[in-house]
N, C-alpha and C positions, 0 to 999 in steps of 0.2 A: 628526360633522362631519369631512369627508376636507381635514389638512392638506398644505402643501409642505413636505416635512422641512424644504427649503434655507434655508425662514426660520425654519425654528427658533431658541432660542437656548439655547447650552449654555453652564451658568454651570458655571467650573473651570477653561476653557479651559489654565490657568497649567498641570495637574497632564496626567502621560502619559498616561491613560487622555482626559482632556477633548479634549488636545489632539488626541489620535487622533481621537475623532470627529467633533471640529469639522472638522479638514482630510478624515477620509471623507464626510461630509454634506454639507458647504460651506456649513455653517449658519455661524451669528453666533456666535461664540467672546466669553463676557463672565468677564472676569477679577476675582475676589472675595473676599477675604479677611473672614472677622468677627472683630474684635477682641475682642466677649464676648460671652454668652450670649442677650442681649437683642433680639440682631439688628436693632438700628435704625442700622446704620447705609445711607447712600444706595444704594438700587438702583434702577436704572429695568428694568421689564422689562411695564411698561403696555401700551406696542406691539404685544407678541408674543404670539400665537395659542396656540405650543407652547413649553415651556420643559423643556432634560433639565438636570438637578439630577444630575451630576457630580464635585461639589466635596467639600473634606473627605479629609484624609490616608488612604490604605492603614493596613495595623495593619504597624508595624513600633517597634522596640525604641527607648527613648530616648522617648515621648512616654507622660506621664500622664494620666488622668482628666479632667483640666479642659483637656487640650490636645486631646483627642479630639471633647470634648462640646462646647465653644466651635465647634470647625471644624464637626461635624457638623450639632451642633441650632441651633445660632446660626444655621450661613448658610442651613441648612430654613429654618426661620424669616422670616429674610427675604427670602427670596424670595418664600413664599405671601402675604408683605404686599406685595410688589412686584408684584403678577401680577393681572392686571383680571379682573373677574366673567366667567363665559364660558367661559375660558382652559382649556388641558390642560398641566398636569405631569409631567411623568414621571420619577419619582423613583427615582436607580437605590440600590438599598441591598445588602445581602449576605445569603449564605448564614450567613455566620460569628452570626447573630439564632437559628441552629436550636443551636449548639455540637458540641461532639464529642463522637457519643452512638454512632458506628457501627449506623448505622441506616437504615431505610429511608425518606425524609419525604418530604412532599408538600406543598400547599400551607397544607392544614389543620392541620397540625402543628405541637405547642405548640414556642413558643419558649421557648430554654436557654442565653442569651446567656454567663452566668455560665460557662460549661463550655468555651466557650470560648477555646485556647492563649494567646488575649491579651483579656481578659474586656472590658477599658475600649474597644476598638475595637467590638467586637458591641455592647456595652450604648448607647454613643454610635451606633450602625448602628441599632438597635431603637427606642432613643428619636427617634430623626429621623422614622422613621416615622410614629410618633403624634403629632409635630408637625405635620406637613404635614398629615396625615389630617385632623386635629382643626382646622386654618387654614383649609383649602382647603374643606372645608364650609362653615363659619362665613361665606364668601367668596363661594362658588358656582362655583366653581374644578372639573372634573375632574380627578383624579390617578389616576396607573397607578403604583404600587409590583413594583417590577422586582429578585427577589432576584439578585445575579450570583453563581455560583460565582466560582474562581479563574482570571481571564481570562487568555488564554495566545494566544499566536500573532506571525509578523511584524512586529515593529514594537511590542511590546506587554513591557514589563519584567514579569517574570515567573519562580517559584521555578524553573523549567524552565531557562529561557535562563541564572538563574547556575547553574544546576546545569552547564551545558554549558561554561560560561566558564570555571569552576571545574576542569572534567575536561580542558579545552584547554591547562591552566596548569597541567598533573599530577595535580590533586588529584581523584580521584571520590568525589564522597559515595555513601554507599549507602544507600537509604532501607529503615530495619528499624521495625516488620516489613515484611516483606517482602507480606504477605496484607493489609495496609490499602488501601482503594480510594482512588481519587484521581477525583474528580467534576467536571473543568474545562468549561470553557466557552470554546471559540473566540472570539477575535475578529471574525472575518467571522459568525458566527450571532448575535453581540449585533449587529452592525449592521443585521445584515436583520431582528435584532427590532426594534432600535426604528426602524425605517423603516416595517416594518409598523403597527407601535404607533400610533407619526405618523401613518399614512394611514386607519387603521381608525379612531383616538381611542380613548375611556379603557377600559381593559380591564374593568373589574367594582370589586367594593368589595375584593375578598383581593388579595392582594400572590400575580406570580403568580413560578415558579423558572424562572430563565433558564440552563439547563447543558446541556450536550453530548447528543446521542442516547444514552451509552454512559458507561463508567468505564474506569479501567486499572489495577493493583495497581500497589504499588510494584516487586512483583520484574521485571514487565515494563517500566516505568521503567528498572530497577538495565539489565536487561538490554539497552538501547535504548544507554545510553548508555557501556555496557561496549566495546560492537560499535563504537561513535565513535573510543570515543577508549580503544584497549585498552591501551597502555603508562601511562596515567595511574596515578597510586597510587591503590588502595581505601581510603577512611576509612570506616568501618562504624559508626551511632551510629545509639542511637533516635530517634527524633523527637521526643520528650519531653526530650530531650537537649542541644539545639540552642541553651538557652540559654547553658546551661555553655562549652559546643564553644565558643561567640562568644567567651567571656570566655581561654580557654586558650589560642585560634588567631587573635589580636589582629593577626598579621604577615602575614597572608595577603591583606593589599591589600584590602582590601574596598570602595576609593574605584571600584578597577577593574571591582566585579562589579556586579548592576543591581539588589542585595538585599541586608539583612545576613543575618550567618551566624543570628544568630538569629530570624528571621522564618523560617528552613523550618518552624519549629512550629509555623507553620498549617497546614502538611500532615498533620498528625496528628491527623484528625480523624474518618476511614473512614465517611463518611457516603455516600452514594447519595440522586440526588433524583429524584421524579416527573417527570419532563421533557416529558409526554406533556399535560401541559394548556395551556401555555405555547403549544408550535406549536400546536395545534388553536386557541386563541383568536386567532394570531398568522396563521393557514391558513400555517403552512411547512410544507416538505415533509421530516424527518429523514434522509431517502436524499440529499440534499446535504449530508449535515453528517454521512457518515458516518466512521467512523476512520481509513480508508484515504485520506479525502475530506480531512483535519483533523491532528488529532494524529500521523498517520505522518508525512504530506506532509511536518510541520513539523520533526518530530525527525530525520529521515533524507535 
């Protein structure tokens, strides 16, 4: 069934990623917190045809177990009880369900949520999934589980933009090693997926990988951003590292940047993902979304 993105409704709307593509779509932005796990509390979302499932904190430091899995599985939850017979979901969840195995995966590839630099955000990102799956059946509901790499671009808070913010301000980080791949995912390629998504409906029963045609190592990162901003200082720290760095370099403004220092340890993950099932189900074309297209434009 071919819907109108515009009526969509994207619950999250509250968080930067919701809010972006409420205002790109000019869908219905519904704003929703769960206060526990149960998910009963009030939603209306009866009306709506298509609903993207947005909500649910990033992984970043300072949140526990039960604050990840409340926001995550709680407001899944309630929405596939809020959402009429019929209807299409589009539930967006993460890469971060595969962990950091530097490796090659696809869509069929076992999840290692646990392996993961911040385990309680994947594990709460995996379990939502089985929520909704397991609801939206029971329901009669189609769902399209949607992995996202780390979205990056314009407009879009991201380890990137503070890495830049950070090297504006003197400080360069340098991402070591230097050979770890970085697997992002544009902001303008997730919108034209789920516009597509929208317009085609539910993709299949596998969760499918939404990431960039391409990867980048770090050393080409270290070197992007050397070229910006070349008087900045070099700090040189693993990426395994990053929790400590947080704890030692407390005075580096961090209200100012768009990340904490210890959240770059999602970037330590060197995974690569099949990206090639995604657009063929989506019919996009990867020659718009090539690097020169994306990730240069953006850095340079």
């Amino acid at each position: 069934m071919v819907q109108d993105i515009s009526k969509a409704a994207v619950v999250g709307a509250d968080g930067t990623l919701g809010a972006f593509i409420v205002q790109r779509l000019k869908a219905r932005g519904v704003t929703f917190r769960c206060n526990n796990m149960t998910g009963n509390e009030l939603l209306r979302l009866d009306e709506d045809d298509t609903v993207i499932n947005a909500a649910g904190p990033r992984a970043r430091p300072g949140l526990n177990w039960a604050d990840y899995f409340r926001e995550h599985i709680g407001t899944s939850r309630a929405i596939a009880r809020a959402m009429k017979p019929g209807s299409h979901l589009i539930h967006l969840s993460s890469t971060a369900v595969f962990g950091a195995r530097g490796l090659h995966l696809n869509n069929d590839s076992v999840e290692s949520p646990l392996l993961f630099p911040m385990p309680a955000y994947a594990c709460a990102k995996y379990a939502a999934e089985l929520t909704v799956r397991a609801l939206c059946e029971d329901k009669g509901i189609r769902v399209t589980v949607l992995r996202l790499s780390m979205v990056y671009g314009p407009g879009v808070d991201s380890a990137l933009e503070s890495m830049r913010k950070m090297a504006a301000r003197g400080i360069r980080l340098v991402l070591k090693p230097g050979s770890f791949r970085q697997h992002l995912l544009h902001v303008e390629l997730l919108i034209r997926g789920l516009m597509q998504t929208c317009s085609r409906g539910a993709l299949g029963l596998r969760p499918f990988i939404l990431a960039d045609p391409f990867s980048i190592t770090n050393d080409e990162i270290n070197n992007i951003i050397a070229r910006l901003y070349p008087k900045a200082f070099p700090l040189s720290v693993p990426l395994t590292c990053f929790g400590k760095l947080a704890k030692r370099w407390k005075n580096l403004a961090e209200s100012k940047l768009t990340m904490p220092i210890a959240s770059f340890a999602v970037l330590a993950i060197d995974n690569e993902f099949a990206w090639e099932p995604a657009f063929q189900a989506m019919d996009m074309n990867p020659s718009e979304f090539r690097r020169d297209c994306t990730l240069d434009t953006y850095l340079l």
